[in-house]
C-alpha positions, 0 to 999 in steps of 0.5 A: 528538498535535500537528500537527507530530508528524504532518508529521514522524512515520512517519505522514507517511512512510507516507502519502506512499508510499502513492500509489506502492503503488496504483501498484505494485498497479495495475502487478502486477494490470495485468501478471497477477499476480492471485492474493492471495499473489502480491500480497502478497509482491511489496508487502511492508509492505503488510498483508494487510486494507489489501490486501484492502479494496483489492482489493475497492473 
């Protein structure tokens, strides 16, 4: 994999929503949503080890 693989591949594209998705959780967590289905259903995409490893930090 050469660098500019990364500046242009999915995994850019990811990487670069990933700071919007903390944000959506902090919004759910901070208006009630507390249970772990309901997390995960409202961020859809978001798979349930990276959710979970972010819950617990």
């Amino acid at each position: 994999m050469t660098s500019s693989d990364v500046q242009q591949g999915p995994l850019r594209e990811r990487l670069q929503r990933f700071p919007q998705r903390l944000a959506e959780l902090g919004e759910l967590v901070r208006n009630g949503s507390s249970r772990f289905g309901q997390l995960r259903q409202a961020l859809a995409g978001v798979s349930a080890k990276m959710l979970t490893q972010t819950l617990r930090t």
